[in-house]
C-alpha positions as CSV (number, residue, x, y, z in Angstrom):
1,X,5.0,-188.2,-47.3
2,X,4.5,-192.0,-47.0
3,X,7.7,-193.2,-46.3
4,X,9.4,-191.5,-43.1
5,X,12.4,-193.7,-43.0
6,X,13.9,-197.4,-43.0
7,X,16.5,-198.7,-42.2
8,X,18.3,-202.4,-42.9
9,X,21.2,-201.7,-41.0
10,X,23.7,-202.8,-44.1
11,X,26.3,-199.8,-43.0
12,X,28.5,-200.3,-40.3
13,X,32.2,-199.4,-39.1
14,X,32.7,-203.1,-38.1
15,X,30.4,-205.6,-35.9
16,X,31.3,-203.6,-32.8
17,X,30.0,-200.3,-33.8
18,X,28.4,-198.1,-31.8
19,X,25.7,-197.0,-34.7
20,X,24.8,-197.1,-38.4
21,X,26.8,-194.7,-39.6
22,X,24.5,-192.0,-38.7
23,X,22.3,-192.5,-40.1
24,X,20.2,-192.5,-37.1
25,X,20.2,-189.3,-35.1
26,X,22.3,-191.1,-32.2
27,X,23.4,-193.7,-30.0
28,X,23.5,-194.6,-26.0
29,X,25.6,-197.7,-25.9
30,X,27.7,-199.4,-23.2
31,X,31.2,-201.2,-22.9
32,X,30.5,-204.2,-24.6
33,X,27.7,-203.8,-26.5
34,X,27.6,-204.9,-30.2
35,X,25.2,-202.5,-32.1
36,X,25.6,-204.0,-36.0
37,X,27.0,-207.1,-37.5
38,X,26.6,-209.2,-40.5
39,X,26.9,-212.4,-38.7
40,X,24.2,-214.7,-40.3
41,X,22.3,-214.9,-36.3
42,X,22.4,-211.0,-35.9
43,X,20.2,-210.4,-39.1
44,X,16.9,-211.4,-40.9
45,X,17.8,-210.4,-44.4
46,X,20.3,-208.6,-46.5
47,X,23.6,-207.6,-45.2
48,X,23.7,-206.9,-41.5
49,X,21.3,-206.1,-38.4
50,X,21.0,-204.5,-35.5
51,X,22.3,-206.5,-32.5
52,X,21.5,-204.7,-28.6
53,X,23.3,-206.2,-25.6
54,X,23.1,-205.7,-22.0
55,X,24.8,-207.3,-19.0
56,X,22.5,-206.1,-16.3
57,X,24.2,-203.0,-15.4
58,X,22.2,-199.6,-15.2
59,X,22.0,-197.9,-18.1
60,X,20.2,-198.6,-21.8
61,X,21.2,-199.3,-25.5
62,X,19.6,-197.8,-27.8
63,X,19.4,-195.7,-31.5
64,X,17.9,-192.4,-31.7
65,X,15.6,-191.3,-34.8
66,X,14.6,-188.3,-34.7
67,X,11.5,-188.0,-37.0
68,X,12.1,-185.4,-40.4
69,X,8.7,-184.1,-38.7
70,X,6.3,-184.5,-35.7
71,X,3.6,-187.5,-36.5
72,X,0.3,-187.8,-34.8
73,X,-0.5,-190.9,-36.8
74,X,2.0,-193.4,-37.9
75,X,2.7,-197.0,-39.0
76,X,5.9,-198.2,-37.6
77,X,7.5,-202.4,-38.7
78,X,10.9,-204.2,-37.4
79,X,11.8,-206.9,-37.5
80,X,12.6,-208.7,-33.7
81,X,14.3,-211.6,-32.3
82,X,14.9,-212.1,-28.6
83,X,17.4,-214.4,-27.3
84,X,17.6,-214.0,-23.8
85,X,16.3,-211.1,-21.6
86,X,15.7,-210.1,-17.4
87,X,15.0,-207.1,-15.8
88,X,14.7,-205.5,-12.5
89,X,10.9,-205.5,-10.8
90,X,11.2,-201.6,-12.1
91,X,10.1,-202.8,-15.5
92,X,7.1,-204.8,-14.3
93,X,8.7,-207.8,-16.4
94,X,8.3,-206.1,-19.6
95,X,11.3,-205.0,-21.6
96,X,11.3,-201.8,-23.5
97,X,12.1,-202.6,-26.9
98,X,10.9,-199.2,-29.1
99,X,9.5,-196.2,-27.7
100,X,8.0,-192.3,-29.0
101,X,8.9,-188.8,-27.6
102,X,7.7,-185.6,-27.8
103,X,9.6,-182.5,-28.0
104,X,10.6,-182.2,-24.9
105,X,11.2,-185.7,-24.4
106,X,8.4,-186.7,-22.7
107,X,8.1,-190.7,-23.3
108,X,4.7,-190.4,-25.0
109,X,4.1,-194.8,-25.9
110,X,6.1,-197.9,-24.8
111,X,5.8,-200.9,-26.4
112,X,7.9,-204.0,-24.9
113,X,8.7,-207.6,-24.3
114,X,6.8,-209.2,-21.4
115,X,9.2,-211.7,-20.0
116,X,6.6,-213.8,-18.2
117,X,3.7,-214.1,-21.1
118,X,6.7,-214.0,-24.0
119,X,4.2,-211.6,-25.5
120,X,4.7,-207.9,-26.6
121,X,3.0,-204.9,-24.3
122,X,2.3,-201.6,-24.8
123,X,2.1,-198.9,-22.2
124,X,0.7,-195.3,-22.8
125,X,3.9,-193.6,-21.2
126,X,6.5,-195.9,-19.4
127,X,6.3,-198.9,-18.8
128,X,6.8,-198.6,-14.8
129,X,4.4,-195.4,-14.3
130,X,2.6,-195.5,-17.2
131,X,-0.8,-197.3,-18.0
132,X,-0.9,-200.3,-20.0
133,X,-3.1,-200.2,-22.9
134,X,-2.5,-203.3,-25.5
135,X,-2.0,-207.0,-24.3
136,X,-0.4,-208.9,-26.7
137,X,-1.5,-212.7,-27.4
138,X,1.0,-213.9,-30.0
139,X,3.5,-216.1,-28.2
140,X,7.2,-214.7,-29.3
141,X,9.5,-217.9,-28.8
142,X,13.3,-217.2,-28.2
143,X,16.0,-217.0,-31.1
144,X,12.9,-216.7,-33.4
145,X,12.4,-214.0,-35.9
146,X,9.0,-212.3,-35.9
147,X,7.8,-209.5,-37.8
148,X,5.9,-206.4,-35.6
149,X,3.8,-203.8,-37.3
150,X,2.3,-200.9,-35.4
151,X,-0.5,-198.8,-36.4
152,X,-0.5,-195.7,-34.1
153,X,-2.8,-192.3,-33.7
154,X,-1.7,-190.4,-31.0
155,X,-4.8,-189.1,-29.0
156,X,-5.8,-188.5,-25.2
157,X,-9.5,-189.6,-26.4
158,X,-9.6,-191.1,-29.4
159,X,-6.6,-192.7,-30.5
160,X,-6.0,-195.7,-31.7
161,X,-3.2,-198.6,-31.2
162,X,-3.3,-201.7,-33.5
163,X,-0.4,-204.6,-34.0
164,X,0.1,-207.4,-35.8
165,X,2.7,-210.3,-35.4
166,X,4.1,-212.5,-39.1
167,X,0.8,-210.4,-40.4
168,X,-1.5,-211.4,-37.7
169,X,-4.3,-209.1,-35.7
170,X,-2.8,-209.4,-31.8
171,X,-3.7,-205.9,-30.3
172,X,-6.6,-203.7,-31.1
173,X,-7.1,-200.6,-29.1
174,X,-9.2,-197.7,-28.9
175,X,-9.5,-194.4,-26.8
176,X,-6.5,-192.6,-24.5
177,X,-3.3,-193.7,-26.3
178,X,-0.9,-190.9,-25.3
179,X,-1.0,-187.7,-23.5
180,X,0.1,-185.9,-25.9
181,X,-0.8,-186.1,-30.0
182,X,2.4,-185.4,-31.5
183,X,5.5,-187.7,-32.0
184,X,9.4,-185.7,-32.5
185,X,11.4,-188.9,-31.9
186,X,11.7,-192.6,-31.6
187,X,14.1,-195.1,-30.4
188,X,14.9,-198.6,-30.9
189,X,16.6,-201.2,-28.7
190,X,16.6,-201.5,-25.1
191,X,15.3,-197.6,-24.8
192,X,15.9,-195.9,-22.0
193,X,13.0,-196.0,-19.0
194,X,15.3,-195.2,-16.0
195,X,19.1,-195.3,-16.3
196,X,19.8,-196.5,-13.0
197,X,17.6,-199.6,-13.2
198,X,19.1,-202.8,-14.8
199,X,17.9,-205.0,-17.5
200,X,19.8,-207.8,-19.1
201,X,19.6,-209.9,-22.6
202,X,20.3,-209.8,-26.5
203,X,17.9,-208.7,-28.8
204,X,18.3,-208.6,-32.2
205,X,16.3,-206.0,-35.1
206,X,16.0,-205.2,-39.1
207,X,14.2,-204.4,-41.7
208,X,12.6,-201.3,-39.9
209,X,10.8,-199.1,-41.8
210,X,8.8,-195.9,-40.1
211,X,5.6,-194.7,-42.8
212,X,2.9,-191.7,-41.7
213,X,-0.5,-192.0,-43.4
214,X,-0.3,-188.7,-45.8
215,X,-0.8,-188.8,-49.3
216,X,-1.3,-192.0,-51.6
217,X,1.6,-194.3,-51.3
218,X,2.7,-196.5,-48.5
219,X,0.2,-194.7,-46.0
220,X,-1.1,-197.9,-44.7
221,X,0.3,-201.5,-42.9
222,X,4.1,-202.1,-44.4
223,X,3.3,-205.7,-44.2
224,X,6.4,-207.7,-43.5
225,X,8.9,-205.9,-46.1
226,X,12.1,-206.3,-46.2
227,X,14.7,-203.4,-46.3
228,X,17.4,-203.4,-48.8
229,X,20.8,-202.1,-49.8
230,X,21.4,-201.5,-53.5
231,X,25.1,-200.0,-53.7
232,X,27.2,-198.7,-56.6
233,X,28.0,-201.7,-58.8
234,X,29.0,-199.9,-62.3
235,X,29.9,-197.4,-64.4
236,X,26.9,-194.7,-64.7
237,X,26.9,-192.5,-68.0
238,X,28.7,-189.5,-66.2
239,X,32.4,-189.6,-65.1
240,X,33.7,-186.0,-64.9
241,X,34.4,-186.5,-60.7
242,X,37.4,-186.5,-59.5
243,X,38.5,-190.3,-57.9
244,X,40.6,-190.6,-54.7
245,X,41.5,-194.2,-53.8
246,X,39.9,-195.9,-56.7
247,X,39.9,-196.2,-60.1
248,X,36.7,-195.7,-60.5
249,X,33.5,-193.9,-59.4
250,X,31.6,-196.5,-58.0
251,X,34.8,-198.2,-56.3
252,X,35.4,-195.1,-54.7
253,X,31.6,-194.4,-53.1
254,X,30.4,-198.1,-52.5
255,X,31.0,-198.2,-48.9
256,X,32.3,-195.4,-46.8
257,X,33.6,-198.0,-44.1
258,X,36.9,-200.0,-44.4
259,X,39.3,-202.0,-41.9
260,X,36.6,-200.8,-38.8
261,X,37.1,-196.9,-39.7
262,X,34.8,-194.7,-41.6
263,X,37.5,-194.3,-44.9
264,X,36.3,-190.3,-46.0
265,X,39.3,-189.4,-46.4
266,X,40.6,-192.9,-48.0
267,X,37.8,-193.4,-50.7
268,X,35.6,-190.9,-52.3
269,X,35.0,-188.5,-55.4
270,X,35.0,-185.1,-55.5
271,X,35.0,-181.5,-57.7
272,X,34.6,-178.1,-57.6
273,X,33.5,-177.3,-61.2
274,X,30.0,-176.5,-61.5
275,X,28.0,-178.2,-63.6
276,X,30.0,-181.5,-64.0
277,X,28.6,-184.7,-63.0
278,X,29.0,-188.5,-62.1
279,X,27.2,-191.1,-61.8
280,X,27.1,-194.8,-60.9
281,X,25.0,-197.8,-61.6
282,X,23.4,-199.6,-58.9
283,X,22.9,-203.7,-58.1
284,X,19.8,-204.8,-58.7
285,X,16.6,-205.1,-56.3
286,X,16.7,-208.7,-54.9
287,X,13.4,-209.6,-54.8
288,X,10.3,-208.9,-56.2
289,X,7.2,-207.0,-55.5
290,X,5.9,-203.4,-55.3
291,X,8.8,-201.1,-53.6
292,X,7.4,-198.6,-51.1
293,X,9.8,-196.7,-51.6
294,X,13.8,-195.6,-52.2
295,X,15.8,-194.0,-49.8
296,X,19.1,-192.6,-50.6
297,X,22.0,-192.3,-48.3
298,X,24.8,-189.8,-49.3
299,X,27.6,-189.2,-47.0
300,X,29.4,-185.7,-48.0
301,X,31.7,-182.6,-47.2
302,X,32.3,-179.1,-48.5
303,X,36.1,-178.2,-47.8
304,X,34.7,-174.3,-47.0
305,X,31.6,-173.6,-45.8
306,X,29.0,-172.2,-47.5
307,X,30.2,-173.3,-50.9
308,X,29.1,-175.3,-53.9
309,X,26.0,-177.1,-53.7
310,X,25.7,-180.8,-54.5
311,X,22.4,-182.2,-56.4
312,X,21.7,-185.6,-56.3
313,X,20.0,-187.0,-59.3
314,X,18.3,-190.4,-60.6
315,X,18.8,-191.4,-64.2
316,X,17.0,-194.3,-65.8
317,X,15.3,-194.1,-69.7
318,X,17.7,-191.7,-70.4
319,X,16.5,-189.0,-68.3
320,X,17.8,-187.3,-65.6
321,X,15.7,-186.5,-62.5
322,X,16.8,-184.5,-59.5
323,X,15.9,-185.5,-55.9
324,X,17.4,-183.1,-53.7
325,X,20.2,-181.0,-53.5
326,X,22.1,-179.2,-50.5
327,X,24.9,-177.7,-49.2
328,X,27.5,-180.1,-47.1
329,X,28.7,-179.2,-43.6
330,X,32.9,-179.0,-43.5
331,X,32.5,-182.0,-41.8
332,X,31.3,-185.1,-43.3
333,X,27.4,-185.9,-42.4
334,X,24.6,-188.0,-43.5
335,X,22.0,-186.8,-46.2
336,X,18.8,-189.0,-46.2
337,X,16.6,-188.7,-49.8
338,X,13.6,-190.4,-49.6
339,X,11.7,-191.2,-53.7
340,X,8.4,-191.9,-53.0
341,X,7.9,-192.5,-56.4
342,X,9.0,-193.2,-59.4
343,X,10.0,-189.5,-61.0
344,X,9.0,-190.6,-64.3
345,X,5.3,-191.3,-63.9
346,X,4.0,-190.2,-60.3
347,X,3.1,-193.9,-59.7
348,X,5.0,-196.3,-57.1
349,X,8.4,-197.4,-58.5
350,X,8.9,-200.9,-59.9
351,X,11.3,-203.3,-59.5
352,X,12.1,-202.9,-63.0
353,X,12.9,-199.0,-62.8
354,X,15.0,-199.7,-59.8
355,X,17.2,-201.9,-61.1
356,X,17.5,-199.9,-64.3
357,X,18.4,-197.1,-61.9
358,X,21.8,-195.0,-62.0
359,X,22.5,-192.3,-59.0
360,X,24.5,-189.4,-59.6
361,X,25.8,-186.2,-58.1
362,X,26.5,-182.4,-59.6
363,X,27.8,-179.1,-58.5
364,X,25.9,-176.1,-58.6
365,X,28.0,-173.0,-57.9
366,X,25.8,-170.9,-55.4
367,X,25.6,-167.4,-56.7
């Protein structure tokens, strides 16, 4: 595996949305909370970030991942900001910013903001009965952006909970980390501890990526990347879908969100005939460096169920490579393709590749 998931949170219905599209698993939100916007003070890089809001009511604000399978040990990095923040004497002055869950929801690690040190906590459990297990040092001044990495093994005896702030040791931690070894879940934002307690503030998140130590790639600290959105920008070398709302392929799948509504219906490409194909070119990678990875996001619908299949492919040197193929619910949904690598050689994907890369879709007729 390697990469689990990231998220930049470039797609949104409109700065007030109540989640990325989903693709996160969910979202708790309350009146007035803004969950995305591309306001230049809501995110760190890239297009948009993740904005949560409280007023001091009871309740929480938070998105749901549920994890494409259960963890025991797992590197987690976000991005955080913290503008202003109070809580109730339930939360022992420390904040929930990100929690993990088992499967039957059992809040298995905490970590927070404490309000008093301005120093990030973490509690094996929650944060008002559980026992607190990692003191952070690193002051986190207001309206600043720091990056948070987490290295985490889920054991009762001999687990082990690491962080680091802008790439600097602040907790090291050995021994009883959780009470139980797996992770199902996670959540992000002001995650839910008791919802008839009150907290208050804005905190702001991006760049979150979520990577498990398995295999070769990316199994280790992320170490302050940054999480990108490379959208259709271009003609690919296949154009045999059919276009709804745009003259061409790429105008018609580069963002499924117009005027504050999800546009499915407005925008898209489609077919029934198997074998044909389209694809798109992409905008190039924006920086530099050693990707750890690519994860594609494809929004889709069958009109029947149980009918054609689509396969999603990469094409770059010429060559096509398929990365996963499914069959779409009647209702549009979320597919999440992770790459770890670069299909052509095995080895991690350079910037070079990626920004050579076209994506494209086909239908195969189920027999």
């Amino acid at each position: 595996m390697a990469l689990v998931f990231c998220d930049g949170f470039h797609i949104a219905f409109d700065s007030t949305s109540p989640m990325p599209a989903g693709i996160w698993t969910s979202a708790t939100r309350l009146s007035g909370t803004t969950y995305l916007g591309t306001d230049p003070d809501v995110k760190r890089t890239g297009r948009a970030g993740l904005r949560a809001t409280r007023s001091g009511a009871a309740g929480s604000s938070y998105l749901s991942l549920s994890l494409p399978q259960p963890l025991t040990e797992l590197f987690i990095g976000v991005a955080f900001r913290i503008s202003s923040a109070s809580a109730d004497a339930y939360y022992n002055t420390t904040v929930p910013i990100l929690a993990l869950y088992n499967n039957s929801g059992t809040t298995l690690l905490t970590i927070g903001f404490n309000l008093t040190s301005s120093a990030i906590n973490v509690y094996r459990g929650r944060i008002n009965d559980g026992t607190l297990i990692g003191t952070g040092t690193a002051t986190l001044n207001r309206d600043t952006w720091y990056y948070l990495e987490f290295k985490i093994a889920l054991n009762s005896t001999s687990g082990v909970l690491e962080s680091k702030v802008n790439g600097n040791e602040d907790i090291t931690f050995a021994g009883n980390t959780s009470a139980g070894t797996q992770a199902f879940s996670c959540n992000l934002g002001l995650t839910p501890q008791s919802f008839d307690r009150s907290a208050s503030g804005t905190y702001y998140f991006d760049d979150f990526v979520l990577l498990d130590t398995s295999g070769s790639l990316a199994n280790t600290w992320p170490g302050q990347p940054t999480v990108h959105w490379i959208a259709p920008d271009g003609p690919g070398e296949y154009d045999q879908w059919e276009k709804t709302g745009a003259d061409t392929a790429w105008e018609a799948i580069d963002d499924w969100v117009a005027d504050g509504e999800v546009d499915d219906a407005t925008t898209r490409i489609s077919s029934a005939d198997e074998g044909e194909k389209t694809s798109v070119a992409l905008s190039n990678l924006p920086v530099s460096g050693t990707p750890l990875g690519l994860q594609v996001v494809t929004r889709a619908a069958n009109e029947l169920p149980g009918a054609d299949i689509v396969q999603a492919f990469l094409r770059f040197n010429d060559e096509d490579y398929a990365i996963d193929d499914w069959i779409a619910g009647t209702s549009y949904n979320v597919r999440l393709t992770l790459v770890h690598a670069s299909p052509a050689t095995a080895e991690p994907w350079t910037k070079a590749e990626i920004d050579a890369l076209e994506l494209g879709y086909e239908v195969v007729i189920e027999e």
